[in-house]
ZAMARGU-4260 file (C-alpha; in steps of 0.2 Angstrom, whole numbers, plus 5000, padded with zeros to 4 digits):
<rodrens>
0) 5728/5488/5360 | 5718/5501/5367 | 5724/5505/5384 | 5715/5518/5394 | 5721/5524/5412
5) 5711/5523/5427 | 5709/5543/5429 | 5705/5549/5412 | 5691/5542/5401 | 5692/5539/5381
10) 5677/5542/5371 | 5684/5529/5358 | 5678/5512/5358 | 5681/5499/5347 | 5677/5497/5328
15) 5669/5488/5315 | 5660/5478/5327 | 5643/5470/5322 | 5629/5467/5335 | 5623/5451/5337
20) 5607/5449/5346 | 5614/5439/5362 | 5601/5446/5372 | 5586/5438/5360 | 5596/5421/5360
25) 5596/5422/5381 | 5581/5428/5381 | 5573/5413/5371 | 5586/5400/5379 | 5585/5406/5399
30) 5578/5392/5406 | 5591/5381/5397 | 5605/5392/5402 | 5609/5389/5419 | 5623/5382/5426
35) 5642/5381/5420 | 5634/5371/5407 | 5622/5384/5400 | 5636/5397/5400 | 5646/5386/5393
40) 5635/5384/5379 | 5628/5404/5376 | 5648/5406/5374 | 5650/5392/5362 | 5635/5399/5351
45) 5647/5415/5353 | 5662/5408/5347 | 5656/5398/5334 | 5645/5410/5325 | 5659/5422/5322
50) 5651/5436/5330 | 5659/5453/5333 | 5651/5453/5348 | 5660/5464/5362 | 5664/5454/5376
55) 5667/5461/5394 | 5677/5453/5407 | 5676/5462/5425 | 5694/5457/5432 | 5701/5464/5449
60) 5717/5455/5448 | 5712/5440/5460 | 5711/5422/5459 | 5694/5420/5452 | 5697/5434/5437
65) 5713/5430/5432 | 5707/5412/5429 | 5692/5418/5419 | 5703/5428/5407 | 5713/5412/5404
70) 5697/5400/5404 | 5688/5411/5392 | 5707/5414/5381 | 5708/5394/5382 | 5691/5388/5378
75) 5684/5400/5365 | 5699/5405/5352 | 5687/5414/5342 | 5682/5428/5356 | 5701/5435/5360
80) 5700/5449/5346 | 5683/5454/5355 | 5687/5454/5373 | 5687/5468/5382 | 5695/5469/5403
85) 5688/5481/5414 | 5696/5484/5430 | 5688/5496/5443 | 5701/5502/5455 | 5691/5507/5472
90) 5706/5516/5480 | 5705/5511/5498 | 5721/5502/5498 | 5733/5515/5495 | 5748/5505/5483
95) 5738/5488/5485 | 5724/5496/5475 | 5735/5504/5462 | 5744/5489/5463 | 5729/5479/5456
100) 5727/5488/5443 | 5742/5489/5435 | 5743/5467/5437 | 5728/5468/5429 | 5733/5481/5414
105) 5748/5472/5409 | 5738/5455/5412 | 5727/5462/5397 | 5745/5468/5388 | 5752/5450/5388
110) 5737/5444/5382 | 5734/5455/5368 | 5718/5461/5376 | 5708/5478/5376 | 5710/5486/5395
115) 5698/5499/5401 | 5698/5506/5420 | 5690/5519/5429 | 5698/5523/5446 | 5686/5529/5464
120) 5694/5550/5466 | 5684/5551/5481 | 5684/5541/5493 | 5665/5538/5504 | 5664/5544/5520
125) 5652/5526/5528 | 5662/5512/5517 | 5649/5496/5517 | 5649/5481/5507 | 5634/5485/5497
130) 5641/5505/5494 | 5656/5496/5485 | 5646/5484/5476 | 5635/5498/5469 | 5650/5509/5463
135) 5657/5494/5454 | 5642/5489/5445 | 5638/5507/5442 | 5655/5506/5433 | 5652/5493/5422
140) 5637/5497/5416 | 5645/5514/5413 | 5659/5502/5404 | 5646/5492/5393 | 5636/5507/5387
145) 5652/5516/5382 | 5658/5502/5371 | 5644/5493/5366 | 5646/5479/5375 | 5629/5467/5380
150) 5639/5455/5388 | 5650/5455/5406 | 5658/5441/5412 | 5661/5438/5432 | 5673/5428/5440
155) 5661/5421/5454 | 5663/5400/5459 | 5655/5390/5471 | 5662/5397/5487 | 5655/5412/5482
160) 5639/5405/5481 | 5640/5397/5498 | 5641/5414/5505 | 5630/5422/5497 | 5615/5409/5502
165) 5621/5410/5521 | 5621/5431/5520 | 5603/5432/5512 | 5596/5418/5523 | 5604/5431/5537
170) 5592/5444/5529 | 5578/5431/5527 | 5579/5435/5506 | 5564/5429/5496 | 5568/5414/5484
175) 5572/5426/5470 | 5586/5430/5481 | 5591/5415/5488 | 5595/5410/5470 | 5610/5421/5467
180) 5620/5423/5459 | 5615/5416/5443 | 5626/5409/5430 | 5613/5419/5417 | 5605/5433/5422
185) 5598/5449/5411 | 5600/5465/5419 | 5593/5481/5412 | 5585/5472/5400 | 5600/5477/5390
190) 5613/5468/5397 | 5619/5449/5401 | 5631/5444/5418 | 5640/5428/5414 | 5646/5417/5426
195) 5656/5402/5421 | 5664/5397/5436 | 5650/5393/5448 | 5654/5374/5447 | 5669/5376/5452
200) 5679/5379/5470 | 5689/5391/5474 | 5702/5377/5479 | 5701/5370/5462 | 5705/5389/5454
205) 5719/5393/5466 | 5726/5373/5463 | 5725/5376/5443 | 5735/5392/5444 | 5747/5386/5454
210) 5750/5370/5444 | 5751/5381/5428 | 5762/5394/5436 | 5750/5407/5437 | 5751/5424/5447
215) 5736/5432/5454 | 5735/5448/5468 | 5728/5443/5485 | 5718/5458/5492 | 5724/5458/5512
220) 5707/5464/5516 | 5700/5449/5514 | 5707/5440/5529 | 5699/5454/5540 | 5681/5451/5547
225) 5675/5470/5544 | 5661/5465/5534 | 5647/5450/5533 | 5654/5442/5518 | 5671/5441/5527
230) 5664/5436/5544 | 5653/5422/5534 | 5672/5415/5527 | 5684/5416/5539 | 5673/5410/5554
235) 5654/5403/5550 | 5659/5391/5535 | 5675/5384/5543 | 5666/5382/5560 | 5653/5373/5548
240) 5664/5363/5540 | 5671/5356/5557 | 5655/5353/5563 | 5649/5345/5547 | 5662/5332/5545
245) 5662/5323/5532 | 5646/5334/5524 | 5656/5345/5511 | 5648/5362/5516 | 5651/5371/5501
250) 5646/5358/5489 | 5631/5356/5498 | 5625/5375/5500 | 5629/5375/5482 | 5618/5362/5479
255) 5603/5367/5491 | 5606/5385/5480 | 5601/5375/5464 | 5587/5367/5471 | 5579/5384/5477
260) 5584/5393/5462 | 5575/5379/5451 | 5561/5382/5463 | 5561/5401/5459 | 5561/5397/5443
265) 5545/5385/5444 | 5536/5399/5452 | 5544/5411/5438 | 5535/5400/5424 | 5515/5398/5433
270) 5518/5418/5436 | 5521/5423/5416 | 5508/5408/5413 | 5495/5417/5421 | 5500/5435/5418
275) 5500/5429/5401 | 5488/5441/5391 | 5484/5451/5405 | 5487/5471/5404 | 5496/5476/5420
280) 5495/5495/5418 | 5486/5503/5434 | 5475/5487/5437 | 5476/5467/5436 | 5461/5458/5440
285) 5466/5443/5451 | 5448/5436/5456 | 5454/5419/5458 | 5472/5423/5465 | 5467/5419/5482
290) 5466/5400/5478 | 5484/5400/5471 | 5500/5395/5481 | 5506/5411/5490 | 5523/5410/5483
295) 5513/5412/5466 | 5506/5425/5472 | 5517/5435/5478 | 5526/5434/5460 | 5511/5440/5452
300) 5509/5455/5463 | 5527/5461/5463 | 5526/5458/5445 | 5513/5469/5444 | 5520/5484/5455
305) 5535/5480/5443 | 5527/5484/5428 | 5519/5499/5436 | 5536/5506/5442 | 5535/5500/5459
310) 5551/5489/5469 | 5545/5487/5488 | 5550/5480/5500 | 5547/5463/5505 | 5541/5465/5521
315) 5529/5476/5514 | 5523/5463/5502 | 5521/5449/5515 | 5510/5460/5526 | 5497/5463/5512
320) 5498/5447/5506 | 5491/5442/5524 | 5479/5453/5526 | 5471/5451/5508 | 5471/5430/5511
325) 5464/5435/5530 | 5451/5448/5525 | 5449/5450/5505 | 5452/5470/5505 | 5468/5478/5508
330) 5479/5494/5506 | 5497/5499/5508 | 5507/5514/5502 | 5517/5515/5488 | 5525/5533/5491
335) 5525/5545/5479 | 5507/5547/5482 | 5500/5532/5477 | 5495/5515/5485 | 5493/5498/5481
340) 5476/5489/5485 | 5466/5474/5483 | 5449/5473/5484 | 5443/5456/5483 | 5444/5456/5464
345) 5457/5464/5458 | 5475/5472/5463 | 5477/5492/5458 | 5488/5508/5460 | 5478/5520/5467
350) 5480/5538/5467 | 5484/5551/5479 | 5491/5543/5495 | 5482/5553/5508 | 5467/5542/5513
355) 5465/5552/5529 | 5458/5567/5518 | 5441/5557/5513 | 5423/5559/5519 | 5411/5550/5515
360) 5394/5562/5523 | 5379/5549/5523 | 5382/5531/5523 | 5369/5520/5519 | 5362/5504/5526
365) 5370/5490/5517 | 5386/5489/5511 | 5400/5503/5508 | 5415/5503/5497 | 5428/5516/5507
370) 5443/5525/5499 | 5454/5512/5504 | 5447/5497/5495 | 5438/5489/5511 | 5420/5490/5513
375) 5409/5496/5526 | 5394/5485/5530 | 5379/5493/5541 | 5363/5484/5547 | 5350/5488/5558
380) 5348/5473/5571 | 5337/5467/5585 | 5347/5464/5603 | 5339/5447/5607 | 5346/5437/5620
385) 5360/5427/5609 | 5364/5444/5601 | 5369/5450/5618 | 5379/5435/5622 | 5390/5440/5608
390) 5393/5456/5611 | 5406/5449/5624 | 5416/5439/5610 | 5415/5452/5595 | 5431/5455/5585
395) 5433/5474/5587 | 5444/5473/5572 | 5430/5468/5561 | 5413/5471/5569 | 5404/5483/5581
400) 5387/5484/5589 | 5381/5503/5592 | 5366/5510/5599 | 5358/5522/5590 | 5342/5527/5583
405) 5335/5530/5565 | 5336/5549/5564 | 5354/5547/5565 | 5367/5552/5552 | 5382/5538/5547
410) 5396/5547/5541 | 5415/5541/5540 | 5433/5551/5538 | 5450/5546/5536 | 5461/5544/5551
415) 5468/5560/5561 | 5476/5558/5577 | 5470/5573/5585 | 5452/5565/5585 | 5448/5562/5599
420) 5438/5548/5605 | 5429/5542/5621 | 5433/5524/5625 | 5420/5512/5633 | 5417/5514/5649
425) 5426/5531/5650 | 5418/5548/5652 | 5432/5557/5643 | 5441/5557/5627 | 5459/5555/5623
430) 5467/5559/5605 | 5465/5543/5593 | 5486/5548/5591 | 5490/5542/5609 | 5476/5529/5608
435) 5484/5520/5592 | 5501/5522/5599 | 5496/5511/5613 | 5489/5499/5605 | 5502/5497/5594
440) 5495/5502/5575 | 5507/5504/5562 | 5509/5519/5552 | 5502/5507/5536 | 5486/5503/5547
445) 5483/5521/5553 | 5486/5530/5535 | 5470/5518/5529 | 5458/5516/5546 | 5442/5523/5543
450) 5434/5534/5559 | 5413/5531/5557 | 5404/5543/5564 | 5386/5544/5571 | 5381/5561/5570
455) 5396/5571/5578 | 5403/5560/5587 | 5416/5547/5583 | 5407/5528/5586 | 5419/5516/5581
460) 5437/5514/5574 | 5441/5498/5568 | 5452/5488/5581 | 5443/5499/5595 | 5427/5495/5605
465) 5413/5505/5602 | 5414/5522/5609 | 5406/5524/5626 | 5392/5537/5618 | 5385/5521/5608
470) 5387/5506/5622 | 5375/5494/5620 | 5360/5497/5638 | 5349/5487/5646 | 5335/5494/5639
475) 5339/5495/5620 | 5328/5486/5609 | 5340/5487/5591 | 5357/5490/5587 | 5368/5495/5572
480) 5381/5482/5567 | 5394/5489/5559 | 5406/5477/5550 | 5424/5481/5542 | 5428/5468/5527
</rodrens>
């Protein structure tokens, strides 16, 4: 048995194992797989075909774990000579901790199973749920690349998944996220997380151990509400189940779970049925995207930054997903010195992200294309009567009327807050930075405002009335209208 202690690390790993291509048969059969069933099923086509395959089971001594080893030992004979235990030992509880890990060591003795564990030496300073989450999965990924494992199995069940929904509901999580966790799932495109207990509660695991005379190590932590997921246990879903009555809460969050999930997976499908063909490298032309469902769309376009090396946030998306169904044109950074646009045709990455280093010298009359994927129309108008009636009603965000004659140069620059700019009806100028900030423009909408410029002087800055120089008088005959699309 090879039995490696949480503070040293072997370079050995098992041998004579043959890969099996579990990852092409998940790959092929993912939309099958979900479910205990599914699981179930990838696991069957693992036992029976006499694979070699390295399997993985994450166990940290509990319930949940400890009822996975036996599941796995009890339902698929053929996969005990290639299980492999890993046990990650976060050190926070002093003897408990160690404690844990030695239940689960000679758990994987008794059972004739390989053990490897890695142990946390030192100890973060700002301990959160989501710093301890990453240093666990960072370990088994650690764990599968060293042995050559593709598959890891997790001991998650249906309360698990009840908690789970209500804490990304709480952070307003897209559907993608709403759907975990999943009983399949393929992660760095190398690996496969099992989990075969989701249809089940953890009454029902607890129940069988019991009735089998099984031990397992109860973590006292979990009975204090320091974090979300605890909160979400001890207090919202009991307080939820009383209110509830004869509504099984857990059962049904589970089953609202499926139905979004199946949903994600919907909009999963239209998204790879249209990307199908399509090169995503740098630029995608959507033309007709516009007309799709916006959850479709949304796919496409963080598929897209996907492909191009890009994971933003959601917020980020939703906003330019707005603003290209409101207005066609659109632009937000990416970082790195690139930002994403939309230009009524097509999404792309553009390059350097410093749009407020552009001039363009001599606009025309007609239609401009600016840096930041929007476009700059200019005509030359006649003030009649109905003309001067809306002047009063304009959106300053897309349209401005300015006075000025022929012999006049058009030019427009990227946005600086030390420009300064003389408001109508005032006779002196105030920095564009302090004007922004009262009118409450994001950092996203000042990097891409274009400043147009009649002569030397600063005329109109999209979201502003037209600077006081250019007010519209009595006695003007024509105008410019300047509209931002």
């Amino acid at each position: 048995m090879l039995d490696l202690n949480s503070t040293e690390r072997s370079s050995a790993a098992p041998g004579g194992m043959k890969k099996f291509s579990v990852i092409e048969y998940a790959r092929a059969q993912i939309s099958n797989l979900n479910g205990g069933a599914g699981v179930n099923n990838l696991l069957s086509q693992l036992n029976e075909s006499g694979s070699e395959e390295i399997i993985s089971i994450g166990c940290s001594g509990g319930s949940d774990s400890v009822f996975l080893v036996e599941y796995v030992l009890k339902n698929f004979h053929s996969l005990k000579n290639h299980l492999l235990i890993l046990h990650f030992n976060h050190n926070l509880r002093g003897e408990d901790s160690d404690g844990d890990e030695e239940f689960v060591k000679a758990l994987a003795g008794r059972k004739g199973l390989q053990f490897y564990g890695e142990k946390l030496l030192a100890k973060p300073k700002n301990i959160s749920e989501e710093l301890l989450r990453n240093r666990r999965n960072e370990f088994f990924e650690r764990a599968l690349e060293k042995f050559g494992s593709q598959v890891l199995l997790l001991g998650h069940q249906k309360n698990d998944v009840a908690e789970t929904l209500l804490m990304r509901l709480i952070r307003s999580s897209s559907a993608e996220g709403l759907s975990a966790p999943r009983a399949v799932a393929i992660f760095r495109n190398s690996y496969l997380k099992l989990r075969p207990l989701l249809d089940l509660t953890k009454e029902k695991i607890e129940n069988h151990l019991r009735d089998e005379h099984i031990q397992w190590r109860d973590d006292r932590t979990n009975s204090a509400n320091d974090f979300l997921r605890n909160k979400i246990r001890n207090i919202i879903l009991p307080k939820m189940q009383e209110i509830a009555g004869t509504f099984d809460v857990i059962e049904n969050l589970a089953a609202a779970k499926k139905n979004i999930e199946e949903a994600s997976d919907a909009v999963d499908f239209f998204s790879k049925k249209y990307l199908a063909g399509k090169n995503l490298s740098g630029e995608l032309e959507v033309a007709d995207v516009k007309h799709l469902p916006i959850a479709l769309v949304k796919k496409i376009f963080t598929t897209f930054l996907a492909a191009n090396g890009f994971d933003v946030r959601g917020s980020y998306v939703n906003t330019f997903l707005k603003k290209m169904i409101a207005d066609d044109r659109t632009a937000f950074s990416l970082g790195r010195e690139k930002f994403a646009k939309f230009d009524g045709a097509r999404f792309s990455i553009a390059g350097k992200n410093k749009p407020d280093d552009w001039c363009i010298p001599d606009l025309q009359i007609g239609e401009n294309k600016l840096p930041n994927g929007r476009i700059l129309s200019i005509e030359r108008v006649s003030l009649t009567a109905n003309l001067r009636k809306d002047l009063k009603s304009i959106d300053v965000a897309k349209r401005c009327y300015a006075a000025g004659g022929e012999e006049l140069k058009i030019s427009a620059k990227g946005y600086k807050p030390n420009y300064r700019y003389v408001r109508f009806g005032h006779s002196s100028g105030r920095k564009l930075g302090d004007i922004a900030t009262g009118e409450n423009f994001s950092a996203e909408v000042r990097k891409f405002l274009p400043i147009i410029f009649l002569d030397d002087k600063i005329c109109w800055v999209p979201g502003l009335p037209v600077s006081n120089f250019f007010r519209i008088k009595e006695e003007d005959k024509e105008a410019l209208l300047l509209t931002y699309f």
